[in-house]
C-alpha positions in Angstrom: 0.0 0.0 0.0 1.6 3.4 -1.1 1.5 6.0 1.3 2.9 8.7 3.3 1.8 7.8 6.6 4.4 6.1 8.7 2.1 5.7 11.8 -1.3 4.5 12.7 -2.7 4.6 16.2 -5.1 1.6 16.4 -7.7 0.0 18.6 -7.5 -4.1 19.2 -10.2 -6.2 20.6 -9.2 -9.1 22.8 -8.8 -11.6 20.4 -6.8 -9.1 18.5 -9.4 -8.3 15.8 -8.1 -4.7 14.6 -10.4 -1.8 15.1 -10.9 1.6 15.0 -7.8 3.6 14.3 -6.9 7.0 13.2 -3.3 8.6 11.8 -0.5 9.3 14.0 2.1 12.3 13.8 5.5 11.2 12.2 7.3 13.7 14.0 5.7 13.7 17.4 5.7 9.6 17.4 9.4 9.4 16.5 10.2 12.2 18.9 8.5 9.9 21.4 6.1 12.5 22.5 4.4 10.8 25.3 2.0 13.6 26.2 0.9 13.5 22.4 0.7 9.4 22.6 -1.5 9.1 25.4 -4.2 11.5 23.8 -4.0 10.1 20.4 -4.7 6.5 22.4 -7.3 8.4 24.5 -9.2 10.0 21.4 -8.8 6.3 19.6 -10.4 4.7 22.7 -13.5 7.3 22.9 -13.9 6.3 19.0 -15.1 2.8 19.8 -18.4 1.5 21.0 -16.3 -2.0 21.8 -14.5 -2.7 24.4 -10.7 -2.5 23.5 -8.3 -4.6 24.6 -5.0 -2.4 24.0 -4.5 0.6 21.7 -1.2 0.7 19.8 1.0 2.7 17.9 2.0 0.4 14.6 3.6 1.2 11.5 2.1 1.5 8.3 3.3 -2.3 7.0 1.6 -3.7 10.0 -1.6 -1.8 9.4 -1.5 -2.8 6.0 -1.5 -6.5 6.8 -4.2 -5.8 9.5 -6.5 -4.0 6.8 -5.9 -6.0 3.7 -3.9 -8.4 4.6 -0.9 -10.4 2.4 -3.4 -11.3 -0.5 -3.5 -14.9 0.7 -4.2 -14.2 4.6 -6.5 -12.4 6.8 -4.2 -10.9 10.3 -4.6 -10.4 14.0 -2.6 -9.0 16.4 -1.2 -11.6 18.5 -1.8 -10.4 22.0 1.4 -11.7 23.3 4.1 -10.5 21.3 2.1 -7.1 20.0 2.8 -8.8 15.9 0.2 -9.1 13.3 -0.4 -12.8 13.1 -2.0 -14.9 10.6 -5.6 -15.5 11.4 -7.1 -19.2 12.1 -10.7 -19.2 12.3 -11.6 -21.3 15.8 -13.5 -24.6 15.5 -17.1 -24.4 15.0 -19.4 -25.0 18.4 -21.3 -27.9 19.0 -24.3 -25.6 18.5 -22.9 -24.1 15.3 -22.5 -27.6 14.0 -26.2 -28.1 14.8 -27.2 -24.9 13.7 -25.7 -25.9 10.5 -27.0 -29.3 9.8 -30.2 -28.0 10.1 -30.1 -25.4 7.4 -28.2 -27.8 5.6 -31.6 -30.7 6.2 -34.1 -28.1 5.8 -32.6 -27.3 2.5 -33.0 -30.3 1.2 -36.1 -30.8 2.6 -37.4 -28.0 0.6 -35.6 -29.3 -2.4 -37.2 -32.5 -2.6 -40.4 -31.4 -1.9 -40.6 -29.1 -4.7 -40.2 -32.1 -6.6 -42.6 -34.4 -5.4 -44.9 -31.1 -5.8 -43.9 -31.4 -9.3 -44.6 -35.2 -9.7 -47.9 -34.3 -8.3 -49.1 -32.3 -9.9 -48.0 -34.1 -13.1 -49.7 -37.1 -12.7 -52.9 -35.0 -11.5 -52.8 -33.4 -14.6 -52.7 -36.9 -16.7 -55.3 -38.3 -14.0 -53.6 -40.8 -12.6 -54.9 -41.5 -9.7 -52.7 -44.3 -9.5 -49.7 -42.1 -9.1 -51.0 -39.9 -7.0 -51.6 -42.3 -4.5 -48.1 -43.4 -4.6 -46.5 -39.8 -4.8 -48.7 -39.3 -1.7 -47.2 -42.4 -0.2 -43.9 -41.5 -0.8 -44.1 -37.7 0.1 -45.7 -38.8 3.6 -42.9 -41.2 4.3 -40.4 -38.3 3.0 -41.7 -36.6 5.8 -41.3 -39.2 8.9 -38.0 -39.8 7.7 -37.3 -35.6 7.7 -38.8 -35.2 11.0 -36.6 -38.1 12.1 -33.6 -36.5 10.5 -34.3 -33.3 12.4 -34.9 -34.9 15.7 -31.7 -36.9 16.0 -29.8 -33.8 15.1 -31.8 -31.2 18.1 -31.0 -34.7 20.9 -27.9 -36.2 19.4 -25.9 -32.9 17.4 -24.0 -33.7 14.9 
């Protein structure tokens, strides 16, 4: 990223997801103008509705990789040694799991039953009541077998 900023006074949540952030004086941050440091921290802080971790003076390469990362990767700030890091998205929950698997079965669900709509409808059309019967059949044990589905997953999870 081209620029002329050399500074950046930034905002980190605790799992060092960047934040809000605001530019930061060349000359007063090299000059190590404490005075100037703490209210540039203080007016990043009072920028945030979220509850910041740390505010930080970086450089403009780590901001860039914080912003729009290497191309490849997505960063956080790793909260131990104050470094962009590389982030890993956690594990999915138990409940995310299930959360899933059911938008995934409902899905489906909605999928096939267009179909059998379909079928029905076709072989209403050509009156065949023998067919209809069946589709009926079929669409009814379609059903048991969803609710089944969508039963173990609420007790058992994925």
């Amino acid at each position: 990223m081209a620029t002329n900023v050399k500074y950046y006074c930034m905002g980190f949540l605790a799992d060092g997801t960047p934040s809000v952030r605001t530019f930061a004086s060349t000359k007063k941050i090299e000059e190590n103008d404490e005075k100037y440091i703490m209210e540039l921290k203080q007016k990043v802080k009072e920028m945030s509705n979220e509850e910041l971790a740390t505010v930080e003076i970086i450089t403009a390469a780590d901001y860039d990789l914080y912003v729009n990362g290497d191309g490849i990767n997505t960063y956080v700030r790793d909260m131990e040694t104050g470094k962009p890091k590389i982030y890993v998205a956690p594990d999915p929950t138990q409940e995310e799991l299930k959360v899933q698997a059911l938008a995934e079965l409902e899905n489906e669900y909605n999928l096939q039953k267009e179909g059998f709509k379909k079928d029905l409808d076709t072989a209403t059309l050509a009156g065949n009541t023998e067919a209809v019967q069946s589709i009926q059949q079929e669409f009814m044990e379609f059903n048991k077998a969803y609710e089944e589905a969508k039963n173990n997953i609420l007790e058992e999870g994925v």
